[in-house]
KOLKOL-882674 format. One line per field, with one value per residue: residue in one letter; x, y, z of N, C-alpha, C, O in turn; residue number from 1. Coordinates in Angstrom, 1 decimal. Layout:
res = [A, ...]
n_px = [X, ...]
n_py = [Y, ...]
n_pz = [Z, ...]
ca_px = [X, ...]
ca_py = [Y, ...]
ca_pz = [Z, ...]
c_px = [X, ...]
c_py = [Y, ...]
c_pz = [Z, ...]
o_px = [X, ...]
o_py = [Y, ...]
o_pz = [Z, ...]
n = [NUM, ...]
This chain:
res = [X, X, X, X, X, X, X, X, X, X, X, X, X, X, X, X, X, X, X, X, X, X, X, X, X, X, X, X, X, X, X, X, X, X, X, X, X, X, X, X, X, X, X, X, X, X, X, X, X, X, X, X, X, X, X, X, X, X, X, X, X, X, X, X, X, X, X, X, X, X, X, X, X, X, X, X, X, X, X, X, X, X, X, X, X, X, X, X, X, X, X, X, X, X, X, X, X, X, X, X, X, X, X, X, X, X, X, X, X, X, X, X, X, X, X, X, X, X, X, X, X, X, X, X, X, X, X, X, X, X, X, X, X, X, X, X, X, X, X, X, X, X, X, X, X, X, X, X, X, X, X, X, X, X, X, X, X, X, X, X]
n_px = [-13.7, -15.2, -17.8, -18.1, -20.5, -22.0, -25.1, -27.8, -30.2, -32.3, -34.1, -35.7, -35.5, -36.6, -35.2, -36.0, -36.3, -38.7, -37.8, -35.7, -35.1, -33.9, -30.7, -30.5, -30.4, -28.7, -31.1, -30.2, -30.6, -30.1, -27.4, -23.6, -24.4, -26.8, -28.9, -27.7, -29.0, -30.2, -32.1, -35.4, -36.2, -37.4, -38.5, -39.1, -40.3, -38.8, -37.4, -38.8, -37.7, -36.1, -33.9, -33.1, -32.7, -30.1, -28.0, -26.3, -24.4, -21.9, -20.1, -18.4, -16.6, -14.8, -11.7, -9.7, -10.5, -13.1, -15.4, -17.0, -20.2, -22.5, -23.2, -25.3, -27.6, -29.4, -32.3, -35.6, -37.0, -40.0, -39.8, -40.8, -39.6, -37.5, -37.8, -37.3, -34.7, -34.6, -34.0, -34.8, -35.7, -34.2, -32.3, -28.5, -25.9, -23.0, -19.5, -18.7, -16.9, -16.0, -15.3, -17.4, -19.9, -22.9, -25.3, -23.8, -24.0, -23.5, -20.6, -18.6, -15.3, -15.4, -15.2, -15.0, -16.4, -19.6, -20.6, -20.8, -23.2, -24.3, -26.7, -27.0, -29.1, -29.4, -31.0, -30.8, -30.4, -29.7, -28.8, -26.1, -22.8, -21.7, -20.2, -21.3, -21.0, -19.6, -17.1, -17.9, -16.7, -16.3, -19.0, -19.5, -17.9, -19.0, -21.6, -21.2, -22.4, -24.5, -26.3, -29.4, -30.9, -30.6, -30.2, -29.9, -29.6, -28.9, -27.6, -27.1, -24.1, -22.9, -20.7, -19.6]
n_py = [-26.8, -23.8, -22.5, -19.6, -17.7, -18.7, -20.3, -19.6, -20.8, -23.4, -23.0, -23.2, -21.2, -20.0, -19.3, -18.3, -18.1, -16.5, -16.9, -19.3, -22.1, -23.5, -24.7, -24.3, -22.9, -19.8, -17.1, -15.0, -12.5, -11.4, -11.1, -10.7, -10.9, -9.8, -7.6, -6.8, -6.8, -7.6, -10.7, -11.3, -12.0, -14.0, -15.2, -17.2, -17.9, -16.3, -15.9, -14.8, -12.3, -11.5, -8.6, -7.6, -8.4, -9.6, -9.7, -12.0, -12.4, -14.6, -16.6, -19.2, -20.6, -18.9, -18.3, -16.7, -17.7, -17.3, -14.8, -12.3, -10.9, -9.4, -7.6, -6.6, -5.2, -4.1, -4.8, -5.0, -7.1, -7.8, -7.9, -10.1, -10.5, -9.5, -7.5, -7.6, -6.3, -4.4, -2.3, -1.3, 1.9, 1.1, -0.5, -0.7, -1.2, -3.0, -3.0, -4.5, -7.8, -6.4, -4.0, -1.8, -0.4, -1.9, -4.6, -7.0, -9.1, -12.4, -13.8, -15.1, -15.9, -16.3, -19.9, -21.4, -22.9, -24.0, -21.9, -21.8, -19.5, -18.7, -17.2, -16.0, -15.5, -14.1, -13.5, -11.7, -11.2, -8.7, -4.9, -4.6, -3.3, -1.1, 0.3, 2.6, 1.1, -1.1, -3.9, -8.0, -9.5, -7.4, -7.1, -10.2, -10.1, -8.2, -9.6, -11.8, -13.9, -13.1, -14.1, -15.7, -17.3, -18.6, -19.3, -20.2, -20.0, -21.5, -20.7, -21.4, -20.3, -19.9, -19.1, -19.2]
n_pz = [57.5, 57.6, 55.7, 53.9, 54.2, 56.7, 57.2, 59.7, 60.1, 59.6, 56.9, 54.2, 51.1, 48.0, 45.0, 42.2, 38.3, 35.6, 32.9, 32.6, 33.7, 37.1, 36.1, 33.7, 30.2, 29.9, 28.7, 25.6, 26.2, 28.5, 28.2, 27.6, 24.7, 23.9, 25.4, 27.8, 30.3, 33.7, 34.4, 35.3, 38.6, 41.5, 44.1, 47.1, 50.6, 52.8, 55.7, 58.3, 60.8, 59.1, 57.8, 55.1, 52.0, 49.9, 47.0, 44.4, 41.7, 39.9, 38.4, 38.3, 36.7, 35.2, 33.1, 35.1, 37.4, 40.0, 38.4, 39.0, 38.2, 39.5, 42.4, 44.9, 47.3, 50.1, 49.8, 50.6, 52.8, 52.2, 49.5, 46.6, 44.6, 41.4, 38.3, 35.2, 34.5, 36.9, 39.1, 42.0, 44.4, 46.9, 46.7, 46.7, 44.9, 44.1, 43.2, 39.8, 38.8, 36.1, 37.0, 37.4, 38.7, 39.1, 37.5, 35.1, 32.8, 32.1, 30.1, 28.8, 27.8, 23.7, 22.6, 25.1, 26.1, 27.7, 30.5, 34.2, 35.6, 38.7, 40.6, 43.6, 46.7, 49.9, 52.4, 55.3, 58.7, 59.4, 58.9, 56.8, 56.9, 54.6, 52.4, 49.4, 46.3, 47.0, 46.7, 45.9, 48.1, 50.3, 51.4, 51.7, 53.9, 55.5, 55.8, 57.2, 59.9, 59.7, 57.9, 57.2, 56.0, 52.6, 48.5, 45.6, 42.0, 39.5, 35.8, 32.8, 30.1, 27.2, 24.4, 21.4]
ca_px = [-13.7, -16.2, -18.5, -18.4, -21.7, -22.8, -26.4, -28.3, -31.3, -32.5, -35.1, -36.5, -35.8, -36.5, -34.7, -36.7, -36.5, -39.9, -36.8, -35.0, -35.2, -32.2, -29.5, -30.8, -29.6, -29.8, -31.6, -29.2, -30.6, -29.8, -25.9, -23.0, -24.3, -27.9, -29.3, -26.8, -29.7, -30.7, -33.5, -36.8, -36.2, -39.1, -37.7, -40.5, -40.0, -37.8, -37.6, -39.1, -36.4, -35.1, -34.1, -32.7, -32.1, -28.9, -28.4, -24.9, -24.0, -20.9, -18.8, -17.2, -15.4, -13.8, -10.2, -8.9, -11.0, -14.5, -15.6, -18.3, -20.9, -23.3, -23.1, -26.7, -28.2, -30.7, -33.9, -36.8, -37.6, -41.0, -39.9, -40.4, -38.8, -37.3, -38.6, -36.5, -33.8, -35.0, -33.1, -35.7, -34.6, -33.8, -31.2, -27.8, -25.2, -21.8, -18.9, -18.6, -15.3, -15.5, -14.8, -18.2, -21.5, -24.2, -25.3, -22.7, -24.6, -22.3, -20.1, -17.7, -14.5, -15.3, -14.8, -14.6, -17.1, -20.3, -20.2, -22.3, -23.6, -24.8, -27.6, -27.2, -29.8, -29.4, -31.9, -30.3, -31.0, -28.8, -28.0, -24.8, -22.4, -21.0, -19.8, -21.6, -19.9, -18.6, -17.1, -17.9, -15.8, -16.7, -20.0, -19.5, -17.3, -20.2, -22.9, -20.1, -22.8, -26.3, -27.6, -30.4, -31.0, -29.8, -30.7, -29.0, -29.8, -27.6, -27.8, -25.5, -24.4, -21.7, -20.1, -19.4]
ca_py = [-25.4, -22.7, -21.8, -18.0, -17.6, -19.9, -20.6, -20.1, -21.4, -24.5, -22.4, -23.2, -20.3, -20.5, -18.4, -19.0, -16.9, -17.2, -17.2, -19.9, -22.5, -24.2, -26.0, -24.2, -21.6, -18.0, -16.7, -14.0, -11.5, -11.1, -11.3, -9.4, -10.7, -9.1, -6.2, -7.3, -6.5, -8.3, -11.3, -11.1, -13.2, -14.1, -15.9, -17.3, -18.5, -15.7, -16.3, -14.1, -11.8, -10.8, -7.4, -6.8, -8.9, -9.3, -10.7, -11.6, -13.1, -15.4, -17.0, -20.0, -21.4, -18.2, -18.5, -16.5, -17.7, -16.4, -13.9, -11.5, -10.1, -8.2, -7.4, -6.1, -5.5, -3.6, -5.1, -4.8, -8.5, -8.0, -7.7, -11.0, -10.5, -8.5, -7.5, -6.9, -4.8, -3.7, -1.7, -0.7, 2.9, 0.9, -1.4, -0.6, -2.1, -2.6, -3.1, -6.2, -8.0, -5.4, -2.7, -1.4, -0.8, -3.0, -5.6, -6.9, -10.4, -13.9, -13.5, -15.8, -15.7, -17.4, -20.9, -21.4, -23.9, -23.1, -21.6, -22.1, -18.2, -18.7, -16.1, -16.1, -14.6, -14.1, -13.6, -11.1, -10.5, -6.7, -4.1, -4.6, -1.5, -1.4, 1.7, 2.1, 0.7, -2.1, -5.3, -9.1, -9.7, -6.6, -7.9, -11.2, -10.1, -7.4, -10.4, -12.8, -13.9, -12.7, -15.0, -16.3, -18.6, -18.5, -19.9, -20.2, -20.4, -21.6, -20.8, -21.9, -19.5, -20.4, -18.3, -19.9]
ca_pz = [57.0, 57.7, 54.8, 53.5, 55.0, 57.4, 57.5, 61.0, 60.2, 58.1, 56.1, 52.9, 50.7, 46.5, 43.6, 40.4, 37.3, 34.9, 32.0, 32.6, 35.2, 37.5, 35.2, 31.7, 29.6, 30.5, 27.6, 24.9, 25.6, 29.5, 28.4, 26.9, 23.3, 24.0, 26.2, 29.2, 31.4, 34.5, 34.5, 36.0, 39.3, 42.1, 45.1, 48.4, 52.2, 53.3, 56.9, 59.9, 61.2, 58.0, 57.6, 53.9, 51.3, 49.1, 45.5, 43.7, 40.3, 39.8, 37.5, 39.2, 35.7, 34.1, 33.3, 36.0, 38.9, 40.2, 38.0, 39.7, 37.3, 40.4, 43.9, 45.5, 49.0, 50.9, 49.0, 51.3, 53.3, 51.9, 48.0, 46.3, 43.3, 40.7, 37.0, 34.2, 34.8, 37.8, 40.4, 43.1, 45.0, 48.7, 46.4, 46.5, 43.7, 44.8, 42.3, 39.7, 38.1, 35.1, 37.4, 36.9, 39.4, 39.0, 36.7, 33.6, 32.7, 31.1, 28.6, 29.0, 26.3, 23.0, 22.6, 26.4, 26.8, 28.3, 32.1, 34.9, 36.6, 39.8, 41.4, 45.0, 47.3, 50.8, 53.7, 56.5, 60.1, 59.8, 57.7, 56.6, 56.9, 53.1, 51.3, 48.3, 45.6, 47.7, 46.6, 47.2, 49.2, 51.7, 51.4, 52.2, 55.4, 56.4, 56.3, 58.2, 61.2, 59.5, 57.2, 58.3, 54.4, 51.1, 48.2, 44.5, 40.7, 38.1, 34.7, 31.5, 29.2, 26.0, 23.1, 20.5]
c_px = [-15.1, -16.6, -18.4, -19.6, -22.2, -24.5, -27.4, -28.9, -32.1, -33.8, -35.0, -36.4, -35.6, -36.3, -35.5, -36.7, -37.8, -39.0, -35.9, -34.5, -33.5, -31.7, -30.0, -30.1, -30.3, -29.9, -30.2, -29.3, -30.3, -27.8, -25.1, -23.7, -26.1, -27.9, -27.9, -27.5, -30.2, -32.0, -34.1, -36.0, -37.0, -38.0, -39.2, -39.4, -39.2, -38.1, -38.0, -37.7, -35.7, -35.2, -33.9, -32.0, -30.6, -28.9, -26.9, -24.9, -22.7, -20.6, -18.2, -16.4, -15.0, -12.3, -9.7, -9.0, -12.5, -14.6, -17.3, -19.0, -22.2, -23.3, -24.3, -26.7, -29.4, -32.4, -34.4, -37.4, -39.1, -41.0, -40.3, -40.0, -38.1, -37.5, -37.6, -35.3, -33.9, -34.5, -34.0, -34.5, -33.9, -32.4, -29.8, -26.7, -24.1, -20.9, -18.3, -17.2, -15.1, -14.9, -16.0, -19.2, -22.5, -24.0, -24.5, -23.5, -23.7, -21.9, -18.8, -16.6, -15.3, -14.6, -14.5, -15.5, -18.3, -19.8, -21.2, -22.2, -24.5, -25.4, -27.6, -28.0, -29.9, -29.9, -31.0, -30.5, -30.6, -28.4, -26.5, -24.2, -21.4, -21.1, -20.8, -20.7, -19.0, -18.6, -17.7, -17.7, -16.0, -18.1, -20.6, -18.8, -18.4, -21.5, -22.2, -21.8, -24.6, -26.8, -28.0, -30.9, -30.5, -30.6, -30.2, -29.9, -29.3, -28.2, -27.1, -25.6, -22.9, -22.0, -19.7, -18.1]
c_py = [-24.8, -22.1, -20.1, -17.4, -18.6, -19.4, -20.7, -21.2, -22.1, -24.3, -22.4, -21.8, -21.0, -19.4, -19.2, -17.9, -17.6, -17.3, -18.2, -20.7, -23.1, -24.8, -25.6, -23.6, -20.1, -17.5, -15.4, -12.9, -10.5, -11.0, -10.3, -9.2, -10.2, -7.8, -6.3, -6.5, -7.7, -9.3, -10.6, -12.2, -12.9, -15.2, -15.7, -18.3, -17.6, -15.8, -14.9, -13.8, -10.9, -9.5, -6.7, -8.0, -8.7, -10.1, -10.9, -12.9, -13.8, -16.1, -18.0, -21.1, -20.6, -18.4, -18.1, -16.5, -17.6, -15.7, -13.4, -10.5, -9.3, -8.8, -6.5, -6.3, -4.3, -3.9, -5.7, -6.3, -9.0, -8.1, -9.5, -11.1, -8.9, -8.5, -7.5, -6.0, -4.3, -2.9, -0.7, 0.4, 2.0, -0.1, -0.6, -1.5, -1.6, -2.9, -4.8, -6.3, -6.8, -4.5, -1.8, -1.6, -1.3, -3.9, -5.6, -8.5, -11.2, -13.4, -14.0, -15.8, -16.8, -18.3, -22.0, -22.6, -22.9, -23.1, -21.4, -20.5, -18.4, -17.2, -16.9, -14.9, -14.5, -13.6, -12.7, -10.9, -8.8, -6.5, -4.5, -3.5, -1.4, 0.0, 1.7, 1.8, -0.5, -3.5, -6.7, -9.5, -9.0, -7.1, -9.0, -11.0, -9.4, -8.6, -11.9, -12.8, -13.8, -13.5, -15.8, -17.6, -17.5, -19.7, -19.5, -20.7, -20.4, -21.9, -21.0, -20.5, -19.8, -19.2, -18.8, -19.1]
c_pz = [57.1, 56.3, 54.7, 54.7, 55.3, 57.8, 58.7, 61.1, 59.0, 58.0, 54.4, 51.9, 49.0, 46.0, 42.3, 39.1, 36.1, 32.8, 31.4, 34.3, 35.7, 36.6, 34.1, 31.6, 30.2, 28.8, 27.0, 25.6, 27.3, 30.0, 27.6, 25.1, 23.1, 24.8, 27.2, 30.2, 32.2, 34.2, 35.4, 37.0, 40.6, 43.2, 46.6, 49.7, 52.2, 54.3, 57.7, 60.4, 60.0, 57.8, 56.6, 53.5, 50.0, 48.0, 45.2, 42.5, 40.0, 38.6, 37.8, 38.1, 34.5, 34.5, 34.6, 37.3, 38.8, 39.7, 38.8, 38.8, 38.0, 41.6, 44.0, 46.9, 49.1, 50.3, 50.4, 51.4, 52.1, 50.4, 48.1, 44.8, 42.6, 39.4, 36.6, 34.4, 35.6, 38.9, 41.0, 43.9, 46.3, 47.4, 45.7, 45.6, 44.4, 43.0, 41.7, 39.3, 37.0, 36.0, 37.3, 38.3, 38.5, 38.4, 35.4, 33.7, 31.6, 30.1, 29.0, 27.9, 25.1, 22.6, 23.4, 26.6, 27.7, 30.6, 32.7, 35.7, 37.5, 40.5, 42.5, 45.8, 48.6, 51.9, 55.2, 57.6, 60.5, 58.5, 57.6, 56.3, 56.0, 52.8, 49.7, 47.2, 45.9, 46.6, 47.1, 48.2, 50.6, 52.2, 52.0, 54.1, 56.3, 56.5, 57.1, 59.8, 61.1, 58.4, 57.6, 57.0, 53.5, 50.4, 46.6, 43.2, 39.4, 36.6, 34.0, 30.3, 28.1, 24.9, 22.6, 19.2]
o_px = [-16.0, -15.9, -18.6, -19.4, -22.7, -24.9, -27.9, -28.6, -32.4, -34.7, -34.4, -37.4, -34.8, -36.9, -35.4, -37.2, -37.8, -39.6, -35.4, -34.0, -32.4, -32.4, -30.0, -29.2, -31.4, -29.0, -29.3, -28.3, -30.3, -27.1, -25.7, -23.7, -26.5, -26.9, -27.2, -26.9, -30.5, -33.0, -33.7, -35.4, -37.4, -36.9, -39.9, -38.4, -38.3, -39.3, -37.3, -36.8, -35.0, -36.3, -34.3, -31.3, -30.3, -29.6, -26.2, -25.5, -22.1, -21.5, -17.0, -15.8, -14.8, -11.8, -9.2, -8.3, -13.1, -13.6, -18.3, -18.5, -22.9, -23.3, -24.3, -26.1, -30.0, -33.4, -33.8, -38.1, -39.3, -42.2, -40.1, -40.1, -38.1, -37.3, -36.6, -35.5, -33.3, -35.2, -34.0, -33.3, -32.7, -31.3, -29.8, -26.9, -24.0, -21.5, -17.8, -16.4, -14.0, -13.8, -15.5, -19.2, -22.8, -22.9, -24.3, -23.5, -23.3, -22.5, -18.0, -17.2, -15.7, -13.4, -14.0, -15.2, -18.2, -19.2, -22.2, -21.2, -25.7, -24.6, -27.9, -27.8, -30.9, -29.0, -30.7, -31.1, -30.9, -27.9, -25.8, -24.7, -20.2, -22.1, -21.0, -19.5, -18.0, -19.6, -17.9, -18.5, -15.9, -18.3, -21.7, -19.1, -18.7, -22.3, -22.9, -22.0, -25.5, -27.9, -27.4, -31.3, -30.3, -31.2, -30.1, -30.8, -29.3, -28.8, -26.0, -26.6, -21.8, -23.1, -18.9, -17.8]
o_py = [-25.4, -21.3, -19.4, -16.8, -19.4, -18.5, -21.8, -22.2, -21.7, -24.9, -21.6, -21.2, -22.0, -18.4, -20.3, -16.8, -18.8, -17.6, -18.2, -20.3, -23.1, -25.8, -26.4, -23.2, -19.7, -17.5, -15.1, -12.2, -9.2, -10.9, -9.4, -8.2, -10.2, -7.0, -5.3, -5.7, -8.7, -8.7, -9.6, -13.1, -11.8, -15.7, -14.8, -19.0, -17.9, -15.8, -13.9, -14.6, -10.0, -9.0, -5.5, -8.7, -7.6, -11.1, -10.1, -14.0, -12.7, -15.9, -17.8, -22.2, -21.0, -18.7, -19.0, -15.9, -17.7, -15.0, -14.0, -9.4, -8.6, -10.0, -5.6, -7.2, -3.8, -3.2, -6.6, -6.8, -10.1, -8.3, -10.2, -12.1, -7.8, -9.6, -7.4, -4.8, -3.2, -3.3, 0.4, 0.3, 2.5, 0.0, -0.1, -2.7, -0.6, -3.1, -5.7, -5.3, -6.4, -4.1, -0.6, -2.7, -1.0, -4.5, -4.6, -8.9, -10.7, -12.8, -13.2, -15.8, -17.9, -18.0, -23.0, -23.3, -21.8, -23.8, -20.9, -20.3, -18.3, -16.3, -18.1, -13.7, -15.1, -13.0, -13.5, -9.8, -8.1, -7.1, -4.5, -2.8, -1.6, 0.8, 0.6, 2.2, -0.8, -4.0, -6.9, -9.8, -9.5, -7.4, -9.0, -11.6, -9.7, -8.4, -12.8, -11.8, -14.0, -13.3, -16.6, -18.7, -16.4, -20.6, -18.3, -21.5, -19.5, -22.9, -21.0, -20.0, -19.8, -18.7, -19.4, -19.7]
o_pz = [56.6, 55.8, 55.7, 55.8, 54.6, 58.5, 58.8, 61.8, 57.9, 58.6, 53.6, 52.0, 48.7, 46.3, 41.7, 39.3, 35.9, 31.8, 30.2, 35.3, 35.2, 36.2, 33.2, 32.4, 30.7, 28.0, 27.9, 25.8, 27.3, 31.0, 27.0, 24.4, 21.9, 24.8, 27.0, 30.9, 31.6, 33.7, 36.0, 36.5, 40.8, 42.9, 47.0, 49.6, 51.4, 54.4, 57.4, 60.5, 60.1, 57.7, 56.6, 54.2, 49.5, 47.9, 45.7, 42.5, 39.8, 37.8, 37.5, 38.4, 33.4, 35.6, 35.2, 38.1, 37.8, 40.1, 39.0, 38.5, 37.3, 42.0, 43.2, 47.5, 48.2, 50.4, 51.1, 50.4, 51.6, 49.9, 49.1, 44.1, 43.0, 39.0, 37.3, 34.5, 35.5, 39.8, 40.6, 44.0, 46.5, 48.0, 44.6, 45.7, 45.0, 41.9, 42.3, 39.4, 37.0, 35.6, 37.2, 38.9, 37.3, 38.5, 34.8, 34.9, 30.5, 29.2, 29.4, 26.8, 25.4, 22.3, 23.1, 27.6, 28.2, 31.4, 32.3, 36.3, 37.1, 40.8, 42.6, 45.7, 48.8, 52.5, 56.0, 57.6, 61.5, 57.6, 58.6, 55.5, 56.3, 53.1, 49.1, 47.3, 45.3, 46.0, 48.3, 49.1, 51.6, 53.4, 52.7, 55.1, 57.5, 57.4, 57.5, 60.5, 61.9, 58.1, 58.3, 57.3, 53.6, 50.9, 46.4, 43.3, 38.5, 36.2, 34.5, 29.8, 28.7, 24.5, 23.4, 18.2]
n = [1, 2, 3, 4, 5, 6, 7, 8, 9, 10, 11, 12, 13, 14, 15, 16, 17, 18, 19, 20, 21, 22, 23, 24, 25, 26, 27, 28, 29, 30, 31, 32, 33, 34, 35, 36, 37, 38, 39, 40, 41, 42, 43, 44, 45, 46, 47, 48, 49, 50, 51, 52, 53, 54, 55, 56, 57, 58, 59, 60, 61, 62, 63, 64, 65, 66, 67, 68, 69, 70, 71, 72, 73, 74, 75, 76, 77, 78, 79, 80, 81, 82, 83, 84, 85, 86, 87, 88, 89, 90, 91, 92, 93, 94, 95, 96, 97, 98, 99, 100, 101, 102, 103, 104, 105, 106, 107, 108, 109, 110, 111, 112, 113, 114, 115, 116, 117, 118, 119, 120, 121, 122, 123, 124, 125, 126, 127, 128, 129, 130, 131, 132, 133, 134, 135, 136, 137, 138, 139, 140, 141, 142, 143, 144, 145, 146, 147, 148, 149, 150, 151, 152, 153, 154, 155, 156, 157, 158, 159, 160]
């Protein structure tokens, strides 16, 4: 089976948030039961060639499947991160599982056990020709052939 996005090129890329490292908690106050604004996230090695980076947020143990809490693209090869909340003008937000543009951060039902949210960042060689507003899924089919790396950071987040 053929991966979503297959990988050209075996490059080194890092996702890090100065919040909460791989395999911890994502702090409250980045979720529904705080602000439900975006981390700070910082990411190095983007490979030569790249033309626009892409961001997405997941869900891979809500009840009814993958839940998608943000879809992003066009961020500028040369960014290396993002602040707070941040939505630079070149970054487009496409549409999450709420039904909503942009960021909606964890909030998994209570009593659910906690759930792992994966930040995925992905390294492009082409624009990708997305509507604004687009879903994952369109997303994933418009970067079908252009990722050049990737690179993931999973956080835990439980309601109690």
């Amino acid at each position: 089976m053929t991966p979503a996005n297959p990988v050209r090129h075996a490059v080194v890329v890092e996702l890090r948030s100065d919040l909460f490292a791989d395999g911890e908690n994502i702090p409250a106050w980045y979720t529904c039961e705080g602000e439900d604004v975006s981390p700070s996230l910082h990411w190095s090695g983007v490979p030569d060639g790249t033309v626009q980076l892409a961001l997405t947020l997941e869900d891979p143990d809500a009840p009814g499947g993958v839940f998608v809490h943000w879809v992003a693209w066009g961020l500028a090869p040369e960014r290396r991160g993002l602040q707070e909340g941040e939505v630079p003008a070149e970054m487009v937000q496409g549409t999450n599982s709420f039904g909503e543009v942009g960021y909606r951060g964890p909030c998994p039902p209570h009593g659910h056990g906690p759930h792992r949210y994966v930040f995925t960042l992905l390294a492009l060689d082409a624009d990708p020709e997305l509507p604004g507003a687009a879903s994952i899924d369109q997303l994933r089919r418009a970067c079908a052939g252009h990722v050049l790396a990737e690179a993931t950071l999973t956080g835990y987040f439980e309601r109690v």
